[in-house]
N, C-alpha and C positions, 0 to 999 in steps of 0.2 A: 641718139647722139647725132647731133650737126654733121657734113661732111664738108672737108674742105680739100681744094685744087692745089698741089704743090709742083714741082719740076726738082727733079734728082741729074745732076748734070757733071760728067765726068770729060776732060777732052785733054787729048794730045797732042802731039804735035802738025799732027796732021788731020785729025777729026773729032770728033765731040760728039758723046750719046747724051743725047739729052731723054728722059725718060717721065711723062709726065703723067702725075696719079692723082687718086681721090682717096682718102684718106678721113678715120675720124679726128674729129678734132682737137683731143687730148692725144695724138701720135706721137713723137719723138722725131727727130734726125736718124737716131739710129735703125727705129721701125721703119721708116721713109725709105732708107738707103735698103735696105734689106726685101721689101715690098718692091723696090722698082726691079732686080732683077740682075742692075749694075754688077755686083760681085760675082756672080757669073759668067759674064760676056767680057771682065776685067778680073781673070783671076790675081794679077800682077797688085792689086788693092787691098795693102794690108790695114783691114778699116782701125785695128789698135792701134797703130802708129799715123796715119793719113792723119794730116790737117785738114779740116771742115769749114764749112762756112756757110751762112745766110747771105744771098746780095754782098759778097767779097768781105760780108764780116768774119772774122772768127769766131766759132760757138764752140759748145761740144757737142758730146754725141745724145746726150740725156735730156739736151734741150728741148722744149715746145715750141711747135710747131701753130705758126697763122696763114689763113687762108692766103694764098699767092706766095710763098714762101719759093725760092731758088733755092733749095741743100747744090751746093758746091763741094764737088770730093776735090783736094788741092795733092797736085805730083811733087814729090820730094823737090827742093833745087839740084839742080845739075854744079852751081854757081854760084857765090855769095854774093849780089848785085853791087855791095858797095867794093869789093876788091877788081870785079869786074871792070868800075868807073875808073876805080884809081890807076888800074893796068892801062887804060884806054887815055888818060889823062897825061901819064909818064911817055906812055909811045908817041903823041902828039907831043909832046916839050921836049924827046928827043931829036923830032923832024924838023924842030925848027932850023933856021942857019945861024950858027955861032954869029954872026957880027948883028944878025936883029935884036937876039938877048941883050947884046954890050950895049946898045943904043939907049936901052931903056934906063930913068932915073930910078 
């Protein structure tokens, strides 16, 4: 069987193991992730619940694998990004000065 170049790539807030293999060609995500070594050196990765990804797509874990593939392990949110906007949106329209609002038609 063919072998093919993949990258298994897990980061934090502060660094990134990128972990880069050879692999045969009918492999999986899940063989991938498990073959580079990552759930060990990140016991904190619970790969049942972790979100996964090709090149920032979402896949799962059963998916096939093509040669130059980036498997992305993705870290839970900390923060719903669209309530994050809305908070960030509400604080600036309160710093405005009352008599700039009234101007407006």
């Amino acid at each position: 069987m063919p072998a093919i170049s993949v990258e298994v790539v897990y980061a934090l807030s502060d660094r990134q193991t990128i972990v880069p293999l050879r692999l045969d060609s009918t492999s999986t995500v899940r063989q991938a992730i498990s073959a580079s070594g990552i759930l060990q050196a990140h016991p904190e990765i619970d790969l049942e619940r972790a979100s996964v990804g090709i090149w920032s797509r979402a896949t799962t874990l059963d998916s096939e694998l093509m040669n130059g593939d980036r498997i992305e392990i993705y870290r839970p949110l900390i923060a719903d990004p669209k309530i994050v906007r809305r908070r960030a949106g509400e604080a600036a329209t309160r710093k405005r000065s009352p008599a700039r609002r009234s101007n407006r038609c």
